[in-house]
C-alpha positions in Angstrom: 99.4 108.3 115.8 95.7 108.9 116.2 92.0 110.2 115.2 90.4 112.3 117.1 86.6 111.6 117.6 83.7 113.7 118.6 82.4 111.4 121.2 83.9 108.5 123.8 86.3 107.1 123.1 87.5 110.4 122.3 90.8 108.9 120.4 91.9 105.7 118.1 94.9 104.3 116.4 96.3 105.1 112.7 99.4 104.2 111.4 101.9 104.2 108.3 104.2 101.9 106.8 106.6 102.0 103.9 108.1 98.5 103.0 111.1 98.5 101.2 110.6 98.9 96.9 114.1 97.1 96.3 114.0 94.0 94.0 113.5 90.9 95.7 114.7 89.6 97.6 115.3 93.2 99.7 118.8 94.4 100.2 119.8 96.5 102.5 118.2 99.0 105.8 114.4 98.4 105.0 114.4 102.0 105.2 116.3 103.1 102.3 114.5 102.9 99.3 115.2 103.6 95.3 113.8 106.6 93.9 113.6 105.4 90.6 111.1 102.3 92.0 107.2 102.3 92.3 106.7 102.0 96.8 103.5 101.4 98.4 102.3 103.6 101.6 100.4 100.5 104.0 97.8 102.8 105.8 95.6 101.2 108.9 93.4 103.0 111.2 90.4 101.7 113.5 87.0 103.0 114.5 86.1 102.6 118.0 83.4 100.6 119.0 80.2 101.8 119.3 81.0 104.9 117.1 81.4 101.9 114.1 78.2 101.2 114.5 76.9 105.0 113.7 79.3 106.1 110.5 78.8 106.5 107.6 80.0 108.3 104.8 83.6 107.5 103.5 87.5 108.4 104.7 89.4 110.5 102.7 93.2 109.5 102.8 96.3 111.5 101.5 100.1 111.0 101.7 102.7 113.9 101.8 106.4 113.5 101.4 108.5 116.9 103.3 112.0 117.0 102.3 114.7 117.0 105.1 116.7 119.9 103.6 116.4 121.1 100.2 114.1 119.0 98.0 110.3 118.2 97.4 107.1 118.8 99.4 104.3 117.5 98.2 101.3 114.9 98.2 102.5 111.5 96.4 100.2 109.2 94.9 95.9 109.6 94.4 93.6 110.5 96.8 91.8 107.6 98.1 88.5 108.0 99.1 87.3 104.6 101.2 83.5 104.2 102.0 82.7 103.3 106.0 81.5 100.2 106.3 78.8 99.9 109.2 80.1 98.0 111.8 83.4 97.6 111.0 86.4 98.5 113.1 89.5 97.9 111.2 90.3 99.6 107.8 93.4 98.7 105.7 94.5 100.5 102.5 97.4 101.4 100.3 98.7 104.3 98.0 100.6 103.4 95.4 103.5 105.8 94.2 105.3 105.8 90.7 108.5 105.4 90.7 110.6 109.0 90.2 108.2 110.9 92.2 110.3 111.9 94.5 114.0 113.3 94.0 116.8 110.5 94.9 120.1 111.8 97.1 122.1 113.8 95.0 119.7 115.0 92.4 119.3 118.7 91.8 115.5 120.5 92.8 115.4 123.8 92.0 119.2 123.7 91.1 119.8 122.4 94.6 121.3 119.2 95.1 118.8 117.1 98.0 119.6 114.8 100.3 117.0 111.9 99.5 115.4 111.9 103.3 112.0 112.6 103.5 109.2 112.6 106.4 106.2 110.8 105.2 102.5 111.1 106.4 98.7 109.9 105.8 96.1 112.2 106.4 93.1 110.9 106.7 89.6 112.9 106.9 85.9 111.7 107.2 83.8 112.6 104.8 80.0 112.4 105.4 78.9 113.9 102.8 81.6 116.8 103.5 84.3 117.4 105.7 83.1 116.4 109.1 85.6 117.2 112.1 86.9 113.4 112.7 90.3 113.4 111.5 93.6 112.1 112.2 97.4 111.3 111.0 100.3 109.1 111.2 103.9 109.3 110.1 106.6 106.9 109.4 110.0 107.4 110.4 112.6 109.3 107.5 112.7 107.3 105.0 116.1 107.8 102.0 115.8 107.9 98.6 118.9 106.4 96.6 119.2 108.4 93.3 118.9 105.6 90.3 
């Protein structure tokens, strides 16, 4: 996806990926993963050139899980907050989620059994020292949750 920037080049890349949490070595679709595991969210996003050279401030960056069906909504692991570094185009981070945060297939929310798929996202937001309006998001493709 992208992040939109106040001045040329108006736009820049961001992306999202969840690698697999099963033991090693993986089993299985890469994108089926066990609730009852710890998973990692790989963020990456650049700054164009020459706006790198003007930040500053720090990114804010957040990751929401939205159930496909009944089940959770909700932001999974910290808020990171990453400082700009001047000059530098390429940033690289990664929220780390406990393992049980989100509800495996099967498992009841609100007395509901859900399905385990979820839509994932990273939000991330420029902070210099507030909220500034460069911002941006990327999302992974549905990812399942086997119950434990």
């Amino acid at each position: 996806m992208a992040i939109e920037w106040p001045t040329a080049p108006p736009t820049s890349t961001m992306t999202l990926d969840v690698p697999d949490n099963w033991p090693s070595p993986p089993q299985g679709p890469a994108n089926i993963l066990v609730s009852s595991i710890p998973f990692t969210v790989n963020i990456e996003w650049e700054v164009p050139s020459p706006i790198n050279m003007l930040l500053g401030g720090s990114f804010q960056l957040r990751a929401y899980a939205e159930s496909v069906g009944p089940g959770q909504e909700q932001q999974i692991g910290p808020t990171l907050n990453v400082p700009v570094v001047a000059g530098q185009t390429n940033y690289k981070q990664s929220i780390n989620v406990g393992g049980s945060t989100l509800l495996g297939e099967g498992q009841l929310f609100n007395g509901v059994p859900v399905s385990g798929v979820y839509s994932l996202v990273a939000v991330l937001q420029h902070l210099n020292p507030g909220p500034t309006w460069v911002s941006g998001f990327a999302d992974v493709t549905i990812r399942m949750f086997l119950s434990p």
